[in-house]
C-alpha positions, 0 to 999 in steps of 0.5 A: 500500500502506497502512503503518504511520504514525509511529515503527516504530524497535523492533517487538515480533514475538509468536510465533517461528513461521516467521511472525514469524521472517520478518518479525523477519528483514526488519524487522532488515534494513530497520533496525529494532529487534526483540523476539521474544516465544514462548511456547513453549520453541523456536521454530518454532511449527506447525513444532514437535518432540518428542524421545522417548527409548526403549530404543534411543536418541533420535527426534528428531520433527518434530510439524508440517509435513513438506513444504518447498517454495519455499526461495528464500522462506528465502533471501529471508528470511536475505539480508535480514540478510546470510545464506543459506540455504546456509550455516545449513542442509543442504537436501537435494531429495527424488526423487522428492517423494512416491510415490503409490500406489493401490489397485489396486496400481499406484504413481507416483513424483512428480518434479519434473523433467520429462523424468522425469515426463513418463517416470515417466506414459507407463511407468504410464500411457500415452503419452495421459496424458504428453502430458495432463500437459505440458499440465498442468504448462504450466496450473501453470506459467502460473498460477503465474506469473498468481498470484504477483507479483500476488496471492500476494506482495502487500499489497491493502488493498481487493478494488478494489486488483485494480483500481486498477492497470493491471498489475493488472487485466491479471494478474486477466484473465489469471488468469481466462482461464487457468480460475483462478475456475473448479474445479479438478478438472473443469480438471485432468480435462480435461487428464488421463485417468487418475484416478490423476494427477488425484488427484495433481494435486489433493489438495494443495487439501484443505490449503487446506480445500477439496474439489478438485472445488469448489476454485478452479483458482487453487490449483493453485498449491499442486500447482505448488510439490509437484510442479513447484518441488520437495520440500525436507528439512533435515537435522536435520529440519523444527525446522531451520528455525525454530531457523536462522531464530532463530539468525540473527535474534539474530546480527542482534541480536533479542532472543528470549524462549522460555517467555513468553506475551504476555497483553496490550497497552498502547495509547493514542490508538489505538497499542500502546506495550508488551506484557505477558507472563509466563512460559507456564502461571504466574501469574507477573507480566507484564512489559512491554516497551515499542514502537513497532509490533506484528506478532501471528501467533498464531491469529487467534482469539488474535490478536483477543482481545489486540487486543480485537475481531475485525474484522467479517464478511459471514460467519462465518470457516470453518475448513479440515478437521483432521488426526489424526497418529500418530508412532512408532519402529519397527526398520528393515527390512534392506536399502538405502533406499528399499525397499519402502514406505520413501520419504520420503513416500509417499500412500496413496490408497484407492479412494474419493476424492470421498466421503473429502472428503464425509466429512471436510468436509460430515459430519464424519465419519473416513474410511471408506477412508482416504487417508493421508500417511505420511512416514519423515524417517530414510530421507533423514536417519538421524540423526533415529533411533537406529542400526537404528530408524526415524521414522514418521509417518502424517498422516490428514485428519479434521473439525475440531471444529466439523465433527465433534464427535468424542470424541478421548480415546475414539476417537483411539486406536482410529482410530491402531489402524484405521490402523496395520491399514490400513497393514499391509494395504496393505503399507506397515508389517510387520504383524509388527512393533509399534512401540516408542513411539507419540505421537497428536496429534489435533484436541483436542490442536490446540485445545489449542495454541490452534489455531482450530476444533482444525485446524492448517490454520486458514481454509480458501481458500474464495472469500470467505477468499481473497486480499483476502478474506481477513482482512486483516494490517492492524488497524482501530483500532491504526495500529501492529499488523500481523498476519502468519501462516496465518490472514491473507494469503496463506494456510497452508502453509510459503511463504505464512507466510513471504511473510505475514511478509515482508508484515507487515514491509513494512507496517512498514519499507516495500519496496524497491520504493517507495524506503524500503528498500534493499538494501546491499552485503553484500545485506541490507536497511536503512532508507533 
């Protein structure tokens, strides 16, 4: 593994994402100096929060991610100065992890245990489909365990790094025999009979930006952490994590500054010595803080234009699909949670399901037969609503900007009306009932943020923007300057930013594995 060469004693992390909160954690556990540069006014970054107030009180809006998975990568992250997890925040395991339901009325509740789902698929589908989905959850499982080390949590300087290595190479044909290069639809359909499952199995690949019929079967790792590893929540809601991530970050002595845009770097003789920032939306003079090594994760468009070039491609970067979301306060049904429709996520399919991916990825075009993520964090966590109200969100895959040039301003309300209809007919809100506010997030409001192509996905897991294909974390012509994020390795979802912060750290500070970096008693890491 390529590092860092020279001085790293203080490093400068721009943006307080789960990203550069990861690698700020670790670079302080291996002993390293570390400045936090954000931008916006809390950190979290993609993992962001809105408070609206009404009437009724205070909703406290998660604008991001919804779904946790892998929070031993958070344990990893808050050992490395001597923290955990258990003792910053309240998880709670969500059962079941989403509720699917369909169009032809039936419904199947996803658990991750399973002696339950084996029982949960005999119940709605029959005795073939369980003993399709033992040979399935065994498929996840090995390929997981094929992936992981190897190609998920690991820094390749080169494709042939696959290579060079025995251990490698072994886990590469192991990889292969298991279907990984192959598709992963037609794999999961030649394990399980009944489309409902398929489709539960496989639409996880839509947030890497591919269509499950033409994704590899490599990622069915993703389903494999949704269904197998388990959901997480945290009480508070998903802004918990970057805020416990920052608070434990400064209790390790990092230095975070909220409010500042980093709007350019200092180099010479091919190392960054300072970055200058100002505060956000001013034109307010920059200051300069001067360093030894960079970890960038903004969007990588950002990222480049600080740096001041992109790297070279065979191919343009393409960009995984968008999604518009609509938030709102609606009051509470009477009755004990999880009534009907009240789960803490729920999937909607409609009936349609290949189209839906032509659509939204080949035509560019908002899905005729909606298939949608609605999530109520106030059934887990009340606290997140005033008394008698609830938290809706409804996530609906769309094109990104460069797919669809679709007029946002004009048709984005117009579409949270089709929906809100789409949701009442199928049962999932009283038709009755209008919701006291509504926030709309759309893909203008993405690019807006800075986010690439108006996706908070960013570079779809295509083949040639996978693994060492993907764009590297290291940086041709600045020795010191590491990227970490979903736009570099290994990819976009909650654990991979946090692995690619881990990642960036080691380019840094080294790994423990190579003797630089050992862990001390109290199990955080310091600079051997």
């Amino acid at each position: 593994m390529s590092r860092v060469p020279g001085r790293t004693d203080h490093v400068v992390v721009v943006g307080a994402g789960l990203a550069g909160l990861s690698a700020a954690l670790h670079l302080l556990g291996a002993g390293r100096r570390v400045t936090i540069v954000e931008r916006d006014p809390h950190p979290g970054g993609r993992a962001g929060r809105m408070d609206v107030v009404d009437g009724s009180g205070r909703y406290l809006v998660d604008t991001g991610p919804s779904v946790l998975t892998m929070p031993e990568l958070l344990d990893d992250a808050f050992a490395a100065v001597g923290e955990s997890t258990r003792d910053r925040m309240d998880l709670v395991r969500l059962d079941p992890a989403y509720r699917a339901e369909f169009a032809d009325g039936s419904a199947i509740a996803v658990r991750s245990d399973a002696a339950e789902m084996e029982h949960e698929v005999a119940t709605v589908c029959g005795p073939d489909a369980a003993a399709g989905y033992r040979r399935l959850r065994a498929w996840l499982t090995d390929l997981y365990r094929a992936e992981y080390d190897t190609f998920i949590d690991a820094n390749l300087d080169s494709p042939l790094d696959l290579f060079r290595t025995g251990g490698n190479a072994a886990q590469l044909a192991r990889l292969a025999a298991l279907g990984g290069f192959g598709r992963l639809g037609p794999k999961v359909a030649s394990m399980i009979p009944d489309e409902r499952l398929r489709r539960i199995f496989s639409f996880q690949a839509l947030y890497a930006g591919v269509a499950p019929d033409r994704a590899r079967g490599a990622y069915g790792v993703i389903a494999y952490m949704d269904t197998i590893a388990g959901v997480y929540f945290p009480r508070g809601g998903m802004r918990e994590i970057g805020a416990t991530m920052a608070a434990a970050a400064e209790a390790a002595g990092a230095r975070i500054h909220l409010g500042r845009e980093v709007t350019g770097i200092d180099r010479s003789g091919g190392r960054v010595r300072a970055v200058r920032h100002r505060a956000a939306g001013t034109g307010e003079g920059p200051d300069r803080i001067a360093c030894d090594a960079v970890v960038l994760t903004p969007e990588l468009p950002v990222a480049y234009r600080l740096i001041g070039h992109a790297p070279r491609r065979p191919v343009r970067l393409r960009w995984a699909p968008s999604a518009m979301v609509v938030h709102c306060g609606l009051p509470r049904p009477p009755g004990p949670a999880p009534g009907t429709g009240r789960h803490h996520h729920t999937i909607s399919f409609g009936a349609q399901w290949t189209r839906t991916f032509d659509e939204i990825i080949d035509r560019g075009e908002l899905m005729s037969d909606p298939s949608l993520l609605i999530t109520r964090p106030s059934v887990t966590d009340p606290g997140l609503a005033p008394p008698g109200r609830e938290l809706v969100s409804v996530l609906a895959p769309c094109p990104n900007t460069e797919a669809g040039p679709v007029d946002w301003a004009r048709v984005g309300p117009a579409y949270a009306e089709e929906l809100a209809g789409v949701l009442a007919d199928r049962g999932l809100v009283d038709p009755g009932v209008t919701p006291s506010w509504t926030r709309l997030f759309t893909p203008d409001d993405w690019a807006a943020a800075g986010m690439a192509a108006g996706t908070p996905f960013s570079a779809a897991h295509t083949l040639a923007q996978t693994g060492p294909f993907r764009p590297r974390n290291l940086v041709r012509g600045l020795e010191n300057v590491v990227l970490a994020g979903c736009g570099t390795t290994p990819g976009t979802g909650i654990p991979p930013v946090l692995i690619s912060g881990r990642l960036a750290a080691e380019r840094i500070a080294g790994t423990a594995q190579d003797g630089r970096v050992r862990r001390n008693a109290t199990g955080s890491r310091t600079a051997s």
